[in-house]
Biopython code that builds the backbone (N, CA, C, O; Angstrom):
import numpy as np
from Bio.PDB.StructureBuilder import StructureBuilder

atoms = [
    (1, "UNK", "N", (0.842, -1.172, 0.000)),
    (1, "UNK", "CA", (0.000, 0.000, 0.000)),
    (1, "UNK", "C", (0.884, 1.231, 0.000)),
    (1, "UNK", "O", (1.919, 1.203, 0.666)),
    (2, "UNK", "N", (0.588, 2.203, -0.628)),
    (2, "UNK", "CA", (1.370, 3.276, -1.256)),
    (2, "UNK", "C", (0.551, 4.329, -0.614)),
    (2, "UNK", "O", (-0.595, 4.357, -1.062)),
    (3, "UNK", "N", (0.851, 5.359, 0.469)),
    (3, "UNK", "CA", (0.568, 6.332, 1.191)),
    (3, "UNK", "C", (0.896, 7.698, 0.560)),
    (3, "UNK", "O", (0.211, 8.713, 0.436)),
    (4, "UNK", "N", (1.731, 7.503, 0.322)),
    (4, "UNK", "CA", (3.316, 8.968, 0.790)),
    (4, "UNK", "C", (2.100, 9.311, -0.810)),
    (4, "UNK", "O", (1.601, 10.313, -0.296)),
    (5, "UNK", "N", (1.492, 9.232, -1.951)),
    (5, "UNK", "CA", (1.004, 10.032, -3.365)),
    (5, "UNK", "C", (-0.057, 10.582, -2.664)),
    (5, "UNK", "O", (-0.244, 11.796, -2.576)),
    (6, "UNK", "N", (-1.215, 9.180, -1.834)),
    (6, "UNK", "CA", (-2.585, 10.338, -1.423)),
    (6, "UNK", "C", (-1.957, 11.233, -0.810)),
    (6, "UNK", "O", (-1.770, 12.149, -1.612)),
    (7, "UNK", "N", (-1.425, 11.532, 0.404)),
    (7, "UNK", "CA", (-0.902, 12.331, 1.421)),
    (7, "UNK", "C", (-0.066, 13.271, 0.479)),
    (7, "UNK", "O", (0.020, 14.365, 1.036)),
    (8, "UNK", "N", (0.630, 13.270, -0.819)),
    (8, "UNK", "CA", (1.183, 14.444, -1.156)),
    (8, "UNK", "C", (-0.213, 14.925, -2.426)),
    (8, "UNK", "O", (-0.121, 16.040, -2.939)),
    (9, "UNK", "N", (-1.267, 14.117, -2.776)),
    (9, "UNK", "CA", (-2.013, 14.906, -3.429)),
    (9, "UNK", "C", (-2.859, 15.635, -2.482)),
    (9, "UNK", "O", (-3.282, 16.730, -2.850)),
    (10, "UNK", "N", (-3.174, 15.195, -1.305)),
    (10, "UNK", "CA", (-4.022, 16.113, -0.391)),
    (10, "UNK", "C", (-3.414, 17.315, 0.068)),
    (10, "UNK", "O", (-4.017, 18.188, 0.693)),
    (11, "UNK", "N", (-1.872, 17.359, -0.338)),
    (11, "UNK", "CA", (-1.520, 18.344, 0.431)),
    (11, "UNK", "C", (-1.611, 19.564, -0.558)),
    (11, "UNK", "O", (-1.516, 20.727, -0.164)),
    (12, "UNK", "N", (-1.783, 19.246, -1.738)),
    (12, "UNK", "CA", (-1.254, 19.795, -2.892)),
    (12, "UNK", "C", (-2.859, 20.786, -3.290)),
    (12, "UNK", "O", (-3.026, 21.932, -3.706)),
    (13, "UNK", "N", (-3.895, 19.582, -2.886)),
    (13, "UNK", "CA", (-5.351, 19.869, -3.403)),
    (13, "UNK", "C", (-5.848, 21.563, -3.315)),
    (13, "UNK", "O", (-6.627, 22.280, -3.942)),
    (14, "UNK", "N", (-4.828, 21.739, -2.054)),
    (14, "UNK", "CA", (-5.725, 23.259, -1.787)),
    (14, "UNK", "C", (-4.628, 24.358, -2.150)),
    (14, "UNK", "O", (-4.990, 25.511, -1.914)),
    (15, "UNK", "N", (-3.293, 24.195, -2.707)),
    (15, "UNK", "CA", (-2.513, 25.211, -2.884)),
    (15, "UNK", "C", (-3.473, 26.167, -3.756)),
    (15, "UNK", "O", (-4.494, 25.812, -4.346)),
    (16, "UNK", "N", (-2.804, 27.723, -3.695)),
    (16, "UNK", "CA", (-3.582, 28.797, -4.061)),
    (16, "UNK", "C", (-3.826, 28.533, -5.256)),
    (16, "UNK", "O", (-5.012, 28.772, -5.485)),
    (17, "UNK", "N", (-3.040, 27.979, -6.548)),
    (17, "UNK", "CA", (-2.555, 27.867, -7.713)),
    (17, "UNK", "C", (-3.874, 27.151, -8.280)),
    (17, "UNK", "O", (-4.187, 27.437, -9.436)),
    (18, "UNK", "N", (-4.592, 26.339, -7.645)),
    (18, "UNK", "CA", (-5.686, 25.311, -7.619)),
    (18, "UNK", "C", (-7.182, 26.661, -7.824)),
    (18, "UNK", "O", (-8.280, 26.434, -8.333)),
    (19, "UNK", "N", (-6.854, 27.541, -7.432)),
    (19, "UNK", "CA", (-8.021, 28.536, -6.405)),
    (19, "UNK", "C", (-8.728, 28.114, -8.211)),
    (19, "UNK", "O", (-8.136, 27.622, -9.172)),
    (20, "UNK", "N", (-10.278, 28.595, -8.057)),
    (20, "UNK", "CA", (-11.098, 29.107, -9.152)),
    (20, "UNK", "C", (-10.491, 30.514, -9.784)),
    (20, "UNK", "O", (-10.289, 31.519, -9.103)),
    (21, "UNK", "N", (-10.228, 30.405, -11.251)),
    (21, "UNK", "CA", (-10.339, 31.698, -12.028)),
    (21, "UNK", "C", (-11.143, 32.765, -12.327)),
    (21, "UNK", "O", (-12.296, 32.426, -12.592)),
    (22, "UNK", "N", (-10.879, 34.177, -12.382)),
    (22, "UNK", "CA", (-12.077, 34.959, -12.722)),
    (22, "UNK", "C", (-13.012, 34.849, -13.410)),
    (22, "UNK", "O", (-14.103, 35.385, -13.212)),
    (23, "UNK", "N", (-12.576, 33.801, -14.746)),
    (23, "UNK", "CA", (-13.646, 33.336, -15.328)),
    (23, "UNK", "C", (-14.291, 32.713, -15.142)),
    (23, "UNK", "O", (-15.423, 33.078, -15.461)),
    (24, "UNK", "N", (-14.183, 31.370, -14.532)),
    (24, "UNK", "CA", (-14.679, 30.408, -13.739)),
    (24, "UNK", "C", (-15.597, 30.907, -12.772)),
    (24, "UNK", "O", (-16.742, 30.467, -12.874)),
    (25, "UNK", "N", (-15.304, 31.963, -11.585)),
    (25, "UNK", "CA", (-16.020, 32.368, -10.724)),
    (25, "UNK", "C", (-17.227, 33.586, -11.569)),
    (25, "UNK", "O", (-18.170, 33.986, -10.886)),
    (26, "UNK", "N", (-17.111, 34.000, -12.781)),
    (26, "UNK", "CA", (-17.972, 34.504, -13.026)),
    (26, "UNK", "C", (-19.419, 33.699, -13.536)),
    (26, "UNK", "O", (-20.634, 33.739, -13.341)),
    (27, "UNK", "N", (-18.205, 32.808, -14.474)),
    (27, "UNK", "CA", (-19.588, 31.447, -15.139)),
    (27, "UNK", "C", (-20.553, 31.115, -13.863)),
    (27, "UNK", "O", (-21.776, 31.224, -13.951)),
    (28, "UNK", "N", (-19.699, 30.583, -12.331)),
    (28, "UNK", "CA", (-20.896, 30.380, -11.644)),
    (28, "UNK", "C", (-21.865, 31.313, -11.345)),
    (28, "UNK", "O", (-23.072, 31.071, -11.337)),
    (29, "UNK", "N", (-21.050, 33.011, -10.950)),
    (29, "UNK", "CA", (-21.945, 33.819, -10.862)),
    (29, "UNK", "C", (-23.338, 33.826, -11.977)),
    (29, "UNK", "O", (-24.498, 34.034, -11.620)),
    (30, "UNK", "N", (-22.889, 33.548, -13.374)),
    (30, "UNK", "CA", (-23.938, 33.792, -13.909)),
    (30, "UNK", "C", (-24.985, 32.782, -14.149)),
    (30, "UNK", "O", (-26.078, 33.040, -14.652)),
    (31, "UNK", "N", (-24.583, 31.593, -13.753)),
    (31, "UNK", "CA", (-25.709, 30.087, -13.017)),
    (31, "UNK", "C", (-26.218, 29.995, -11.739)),
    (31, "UNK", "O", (-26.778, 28.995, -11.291)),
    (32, "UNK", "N", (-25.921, 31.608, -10.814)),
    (32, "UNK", "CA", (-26.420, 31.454, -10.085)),
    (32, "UNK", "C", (-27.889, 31.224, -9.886)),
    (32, "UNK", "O", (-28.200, 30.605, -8.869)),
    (33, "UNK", "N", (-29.023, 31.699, -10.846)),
    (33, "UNK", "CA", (-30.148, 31.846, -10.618)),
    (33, "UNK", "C", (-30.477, 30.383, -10.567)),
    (33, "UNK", "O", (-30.960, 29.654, -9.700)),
    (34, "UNK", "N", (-30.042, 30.200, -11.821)),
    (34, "UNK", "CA", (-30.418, 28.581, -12.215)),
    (34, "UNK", "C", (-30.040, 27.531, -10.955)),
    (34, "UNK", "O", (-30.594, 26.438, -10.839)),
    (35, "UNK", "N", (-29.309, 27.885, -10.296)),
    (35, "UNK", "CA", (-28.859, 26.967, -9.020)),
    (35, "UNK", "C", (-29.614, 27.230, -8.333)),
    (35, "UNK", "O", (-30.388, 26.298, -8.116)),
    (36, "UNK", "N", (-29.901, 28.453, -7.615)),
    (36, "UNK", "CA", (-30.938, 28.671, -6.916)),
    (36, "UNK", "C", (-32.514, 28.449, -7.188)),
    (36, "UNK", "O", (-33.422, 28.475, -6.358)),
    (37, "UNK", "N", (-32.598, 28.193, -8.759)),
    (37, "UNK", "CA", (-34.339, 27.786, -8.447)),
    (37, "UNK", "C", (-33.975, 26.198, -8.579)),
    (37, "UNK", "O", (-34.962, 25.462, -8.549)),
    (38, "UNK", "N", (-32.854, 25.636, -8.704)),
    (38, "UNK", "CA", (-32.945, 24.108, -8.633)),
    (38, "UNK", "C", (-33.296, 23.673, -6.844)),
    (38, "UNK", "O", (-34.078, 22.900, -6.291)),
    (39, "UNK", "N", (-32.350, 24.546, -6.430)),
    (39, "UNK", "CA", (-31.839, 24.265, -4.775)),
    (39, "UNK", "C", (-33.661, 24.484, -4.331)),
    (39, "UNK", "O", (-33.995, 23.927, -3.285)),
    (40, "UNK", "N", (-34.502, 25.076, -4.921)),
    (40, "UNK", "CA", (-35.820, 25.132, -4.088)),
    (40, "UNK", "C", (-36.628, 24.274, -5.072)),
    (40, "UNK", "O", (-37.271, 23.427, -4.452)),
    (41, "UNK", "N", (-36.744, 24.234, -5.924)),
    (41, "UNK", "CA", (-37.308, 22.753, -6.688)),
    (41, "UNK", "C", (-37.145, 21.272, -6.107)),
    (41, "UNK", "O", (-38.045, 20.433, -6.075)),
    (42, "UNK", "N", (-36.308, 21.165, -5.817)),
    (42, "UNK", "CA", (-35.251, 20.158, -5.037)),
    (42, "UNK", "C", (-35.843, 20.021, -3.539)),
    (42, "UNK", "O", (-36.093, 18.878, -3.157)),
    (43, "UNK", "N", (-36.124, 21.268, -2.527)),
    (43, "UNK", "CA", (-36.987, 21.352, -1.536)),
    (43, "UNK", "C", (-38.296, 21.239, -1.666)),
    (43, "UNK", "O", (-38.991, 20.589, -0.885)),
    (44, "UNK", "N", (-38.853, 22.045, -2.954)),
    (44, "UNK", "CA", (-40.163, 21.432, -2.795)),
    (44, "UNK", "C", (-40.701, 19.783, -2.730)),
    (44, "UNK", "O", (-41.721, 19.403, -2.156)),
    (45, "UNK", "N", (-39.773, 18.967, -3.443)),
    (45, "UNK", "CA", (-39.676, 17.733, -3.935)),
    (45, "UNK", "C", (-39.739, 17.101, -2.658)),
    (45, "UNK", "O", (-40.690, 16.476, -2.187)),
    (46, "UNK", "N", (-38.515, 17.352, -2.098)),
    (46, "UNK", "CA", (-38.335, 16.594, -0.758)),
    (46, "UNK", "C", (-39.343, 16.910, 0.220)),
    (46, "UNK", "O", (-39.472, 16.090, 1.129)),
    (47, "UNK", "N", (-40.311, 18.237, 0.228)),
    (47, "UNK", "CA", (-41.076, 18.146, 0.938)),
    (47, "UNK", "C", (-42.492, 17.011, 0.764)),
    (47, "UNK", "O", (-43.362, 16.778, 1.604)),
    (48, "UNK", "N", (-42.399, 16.662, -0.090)),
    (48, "UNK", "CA", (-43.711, 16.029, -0.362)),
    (48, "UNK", "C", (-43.149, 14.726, -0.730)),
    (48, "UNK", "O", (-43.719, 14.137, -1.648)),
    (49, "UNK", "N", (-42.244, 14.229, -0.240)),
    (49, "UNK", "CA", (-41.516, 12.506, -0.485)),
    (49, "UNK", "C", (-42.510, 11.705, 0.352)),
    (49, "UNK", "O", (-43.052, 10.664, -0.019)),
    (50, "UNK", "N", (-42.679, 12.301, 1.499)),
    (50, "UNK", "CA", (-43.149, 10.977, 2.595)),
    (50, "UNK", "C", (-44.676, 11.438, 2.788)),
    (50, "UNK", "O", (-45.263, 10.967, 3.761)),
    (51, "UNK", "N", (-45.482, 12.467, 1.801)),
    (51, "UNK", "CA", (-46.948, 12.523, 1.877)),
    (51, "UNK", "C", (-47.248, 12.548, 0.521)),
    (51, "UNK", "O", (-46.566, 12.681, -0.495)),
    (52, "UNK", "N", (-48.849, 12.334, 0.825)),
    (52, "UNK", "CA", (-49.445, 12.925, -0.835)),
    (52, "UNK", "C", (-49.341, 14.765, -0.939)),
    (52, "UNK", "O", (-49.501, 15.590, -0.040)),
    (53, "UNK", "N", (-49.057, 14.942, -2.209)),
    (53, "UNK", "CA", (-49.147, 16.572, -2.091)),
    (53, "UNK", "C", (-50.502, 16.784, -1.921)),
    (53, "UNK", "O", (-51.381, 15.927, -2.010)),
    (54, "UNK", "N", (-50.644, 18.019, -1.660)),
    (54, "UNK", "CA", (-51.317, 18.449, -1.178)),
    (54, "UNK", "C", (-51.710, 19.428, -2.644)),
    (54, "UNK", "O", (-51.066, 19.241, -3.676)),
    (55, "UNK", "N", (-52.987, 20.612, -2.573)),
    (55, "UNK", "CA", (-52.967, 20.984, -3.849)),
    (55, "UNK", "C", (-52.474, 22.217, -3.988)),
    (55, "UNK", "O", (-52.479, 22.900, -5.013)),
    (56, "UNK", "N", (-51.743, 22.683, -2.179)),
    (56, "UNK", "CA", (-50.844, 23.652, -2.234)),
    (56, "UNK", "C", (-49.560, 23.298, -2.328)),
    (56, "UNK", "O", (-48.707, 24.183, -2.392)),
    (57, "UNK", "N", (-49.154, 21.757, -2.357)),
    (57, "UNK", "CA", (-47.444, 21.145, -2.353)),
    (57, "UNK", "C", (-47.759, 21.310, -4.111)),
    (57, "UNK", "O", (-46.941, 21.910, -4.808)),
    (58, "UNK", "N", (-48.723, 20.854, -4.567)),
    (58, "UNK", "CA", (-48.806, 20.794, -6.305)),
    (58, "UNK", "C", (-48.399, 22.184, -6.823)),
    (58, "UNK", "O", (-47.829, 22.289, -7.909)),
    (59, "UNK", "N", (-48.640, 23.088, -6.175)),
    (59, "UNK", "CA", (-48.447, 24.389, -6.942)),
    (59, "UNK", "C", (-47.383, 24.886, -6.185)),
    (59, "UNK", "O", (-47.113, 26.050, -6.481)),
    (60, "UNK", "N", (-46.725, 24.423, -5.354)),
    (60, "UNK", "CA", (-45.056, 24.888, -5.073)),
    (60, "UNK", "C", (-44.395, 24.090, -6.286)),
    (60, "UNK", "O", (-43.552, 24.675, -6.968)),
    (61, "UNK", "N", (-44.721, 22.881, -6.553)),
    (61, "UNK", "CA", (-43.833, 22.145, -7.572)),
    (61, "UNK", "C", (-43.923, 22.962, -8.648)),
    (61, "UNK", "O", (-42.844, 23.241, -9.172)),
    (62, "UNK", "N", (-44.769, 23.361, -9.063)),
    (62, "UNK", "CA", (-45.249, 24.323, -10.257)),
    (62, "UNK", "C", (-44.118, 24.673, -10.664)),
    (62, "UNK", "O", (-43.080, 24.358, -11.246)),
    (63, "UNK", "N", (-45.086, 25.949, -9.801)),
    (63, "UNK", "CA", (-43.828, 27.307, -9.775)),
    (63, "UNK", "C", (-42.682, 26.939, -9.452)),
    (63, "UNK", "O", (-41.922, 27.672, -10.085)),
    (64, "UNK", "N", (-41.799, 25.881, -8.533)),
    (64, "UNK", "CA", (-41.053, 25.981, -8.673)),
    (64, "UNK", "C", (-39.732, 25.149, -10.071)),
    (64, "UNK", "O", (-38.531, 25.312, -10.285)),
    (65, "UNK", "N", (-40.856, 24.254, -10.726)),
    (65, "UNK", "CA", (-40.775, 24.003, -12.177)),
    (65, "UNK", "C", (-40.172, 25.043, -13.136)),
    (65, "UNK", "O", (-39.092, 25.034, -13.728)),
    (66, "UNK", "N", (-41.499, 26.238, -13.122)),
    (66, "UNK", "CA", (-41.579, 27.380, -13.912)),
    (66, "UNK", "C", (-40.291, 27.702, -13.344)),
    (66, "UNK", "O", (-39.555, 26.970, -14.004)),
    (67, "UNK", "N", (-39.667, 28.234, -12.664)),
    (67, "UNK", "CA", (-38.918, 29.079, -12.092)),
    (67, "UNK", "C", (-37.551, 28.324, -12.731)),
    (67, "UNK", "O", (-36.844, 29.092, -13.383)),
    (68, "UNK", "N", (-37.079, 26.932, -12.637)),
    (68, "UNK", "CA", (-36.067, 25.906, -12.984)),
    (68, "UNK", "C", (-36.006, 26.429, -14.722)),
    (68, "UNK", "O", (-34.953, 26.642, -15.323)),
    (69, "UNK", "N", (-37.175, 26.541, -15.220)),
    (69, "UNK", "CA", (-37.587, 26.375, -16.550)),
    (69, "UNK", "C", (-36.961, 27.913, -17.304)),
    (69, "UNK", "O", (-36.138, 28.158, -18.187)),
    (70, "UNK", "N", (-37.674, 28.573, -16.589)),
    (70, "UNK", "CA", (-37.091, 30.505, -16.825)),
    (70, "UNK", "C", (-35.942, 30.526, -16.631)),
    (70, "UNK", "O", (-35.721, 31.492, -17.361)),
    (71, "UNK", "N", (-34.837, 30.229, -16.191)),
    (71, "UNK", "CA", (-33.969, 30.448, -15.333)),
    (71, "UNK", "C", (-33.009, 29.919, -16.546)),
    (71, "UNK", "O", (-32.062, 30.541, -17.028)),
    (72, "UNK", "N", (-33.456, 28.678, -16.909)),
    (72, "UNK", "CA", (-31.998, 28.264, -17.892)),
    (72, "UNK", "C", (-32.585, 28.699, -19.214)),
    (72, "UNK", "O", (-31.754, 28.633, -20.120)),
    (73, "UNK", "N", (-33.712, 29.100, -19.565)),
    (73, "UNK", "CA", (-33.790, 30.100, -20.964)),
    (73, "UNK", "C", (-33.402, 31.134, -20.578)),
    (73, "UNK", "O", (-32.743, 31.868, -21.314)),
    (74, "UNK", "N", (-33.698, 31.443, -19.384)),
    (74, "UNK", "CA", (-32.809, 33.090, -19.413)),
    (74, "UNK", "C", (-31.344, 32.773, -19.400)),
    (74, "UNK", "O", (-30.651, 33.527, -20.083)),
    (75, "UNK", "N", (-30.709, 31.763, -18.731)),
    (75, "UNK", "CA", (-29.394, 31.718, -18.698)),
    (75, "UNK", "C", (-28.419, 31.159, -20.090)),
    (75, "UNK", "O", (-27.192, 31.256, -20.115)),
    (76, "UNK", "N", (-29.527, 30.375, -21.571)),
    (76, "UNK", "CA", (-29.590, 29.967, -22.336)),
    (76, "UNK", "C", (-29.135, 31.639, -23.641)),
    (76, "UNK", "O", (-28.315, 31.914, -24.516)),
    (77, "UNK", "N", (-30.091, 32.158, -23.072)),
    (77, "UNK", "CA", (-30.420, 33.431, -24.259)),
    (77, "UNK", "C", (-29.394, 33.910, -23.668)),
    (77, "UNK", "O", (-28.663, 34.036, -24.650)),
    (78, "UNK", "N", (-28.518, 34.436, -22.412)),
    (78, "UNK", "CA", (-27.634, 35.092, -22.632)),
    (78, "UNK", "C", (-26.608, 34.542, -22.914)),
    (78, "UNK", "O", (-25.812, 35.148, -23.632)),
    (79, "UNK", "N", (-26.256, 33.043, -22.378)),
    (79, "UNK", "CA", (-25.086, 33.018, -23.258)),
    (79, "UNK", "C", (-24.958, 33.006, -24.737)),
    (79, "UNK", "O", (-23.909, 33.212, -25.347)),
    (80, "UNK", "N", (-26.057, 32.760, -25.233)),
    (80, "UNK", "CA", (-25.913, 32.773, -26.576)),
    (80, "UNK", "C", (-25.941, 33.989, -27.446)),
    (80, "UNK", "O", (-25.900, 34.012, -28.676)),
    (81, "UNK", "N", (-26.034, 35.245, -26.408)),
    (81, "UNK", "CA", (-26.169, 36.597, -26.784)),
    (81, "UNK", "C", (-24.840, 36.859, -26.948)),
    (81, "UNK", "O", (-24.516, 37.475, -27.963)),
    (82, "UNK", "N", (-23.404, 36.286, -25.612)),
    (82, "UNK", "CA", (-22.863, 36.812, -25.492)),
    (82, "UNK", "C", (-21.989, 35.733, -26.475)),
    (82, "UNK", "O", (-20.803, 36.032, -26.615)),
    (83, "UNK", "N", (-22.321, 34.876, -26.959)),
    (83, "UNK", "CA", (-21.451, 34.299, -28.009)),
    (83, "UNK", "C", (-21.319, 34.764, -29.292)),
    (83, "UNK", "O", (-20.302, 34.679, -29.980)),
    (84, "UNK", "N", (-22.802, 35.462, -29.730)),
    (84, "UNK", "CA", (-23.383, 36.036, -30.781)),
    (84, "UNK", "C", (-21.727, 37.270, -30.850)),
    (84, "UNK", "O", (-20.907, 37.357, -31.764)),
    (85, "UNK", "N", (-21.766, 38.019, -29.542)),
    (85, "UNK", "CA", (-21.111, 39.181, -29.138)),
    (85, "UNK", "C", (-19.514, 39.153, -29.579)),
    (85, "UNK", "O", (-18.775, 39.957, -30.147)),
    (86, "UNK", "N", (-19.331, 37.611, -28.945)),
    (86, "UNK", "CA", (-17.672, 37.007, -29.066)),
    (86, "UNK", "C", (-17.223, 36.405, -30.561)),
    (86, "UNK", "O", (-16.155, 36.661, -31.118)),
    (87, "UNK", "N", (-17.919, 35.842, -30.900)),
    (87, "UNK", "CA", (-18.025, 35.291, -32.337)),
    (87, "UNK", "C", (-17.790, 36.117, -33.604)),
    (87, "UNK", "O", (-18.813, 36.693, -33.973)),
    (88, "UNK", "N", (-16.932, 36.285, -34.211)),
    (88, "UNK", "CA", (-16.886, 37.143, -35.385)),
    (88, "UNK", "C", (-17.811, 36.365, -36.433)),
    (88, "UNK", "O", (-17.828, 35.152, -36.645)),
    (89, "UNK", "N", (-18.589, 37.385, -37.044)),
    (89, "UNK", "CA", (-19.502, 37.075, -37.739)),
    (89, "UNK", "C", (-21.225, 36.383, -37.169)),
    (89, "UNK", "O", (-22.111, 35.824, -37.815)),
    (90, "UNK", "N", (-21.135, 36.697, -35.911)),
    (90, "UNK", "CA", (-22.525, 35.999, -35.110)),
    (90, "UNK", "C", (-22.386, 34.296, -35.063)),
    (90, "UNK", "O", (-21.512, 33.566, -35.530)),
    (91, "UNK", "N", (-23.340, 34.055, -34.475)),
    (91, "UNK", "CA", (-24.305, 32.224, -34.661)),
    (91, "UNK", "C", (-24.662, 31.985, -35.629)),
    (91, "UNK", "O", (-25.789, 32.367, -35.947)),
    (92, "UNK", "N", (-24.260, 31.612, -36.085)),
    (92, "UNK", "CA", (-24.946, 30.451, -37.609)),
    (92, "UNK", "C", (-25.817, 29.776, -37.268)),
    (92, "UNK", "O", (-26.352, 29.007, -38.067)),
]
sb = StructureBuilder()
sb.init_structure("model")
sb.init_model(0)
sb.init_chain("A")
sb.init_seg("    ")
for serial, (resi, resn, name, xyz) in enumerate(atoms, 1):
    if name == "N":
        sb.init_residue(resn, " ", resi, " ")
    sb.init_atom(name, np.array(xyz, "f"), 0.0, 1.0, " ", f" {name:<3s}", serial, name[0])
structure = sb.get_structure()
């Protein structure tokens, strides 16, 4: 059994050099929405695992459907705005 690689990749895992890039940390910034209506889609779900919904648990799922649904067309249309933007000559 060979120790001494995990123990020098764990040590290695968090050097600064590893950190997220500005770009990187922006991409999540701009999935934030979309994460956030998953993270309550995801709660509504789990609220209604161990009952029948109810026909107010039905319309949290909804909306919080709709909300999952808006979220990555909105996050859809802009990146593709901003590719349109980056792209010489637009989207084909």
């Amino acid at each position: 059994m060979n120790i001494v690689p995990a123990l020098a990749w764990g040590a290695v895992a968090f050097e600064p050099w590893r950190e997220p890039t500005d770009i990187e940390l922006d991409a999540i910034d701009a999935e934030m929405p979309l994460i956030r209506a998953g993270i309550d889609l995801l709660d509504a779900e789990i609220a209604v695992l161990d009952r029948v919904p109810s026909e107010l648990d039905e319309r949290r799922l909804r909306r919080a459907r709709r909300r999952v649904l808006a979220a990555r067309r909105d996050l859809t249309n802009h990146t593709t705005a901003e590719t349109a933007r980056v792209l010489p000559g637009g989207v084909a």
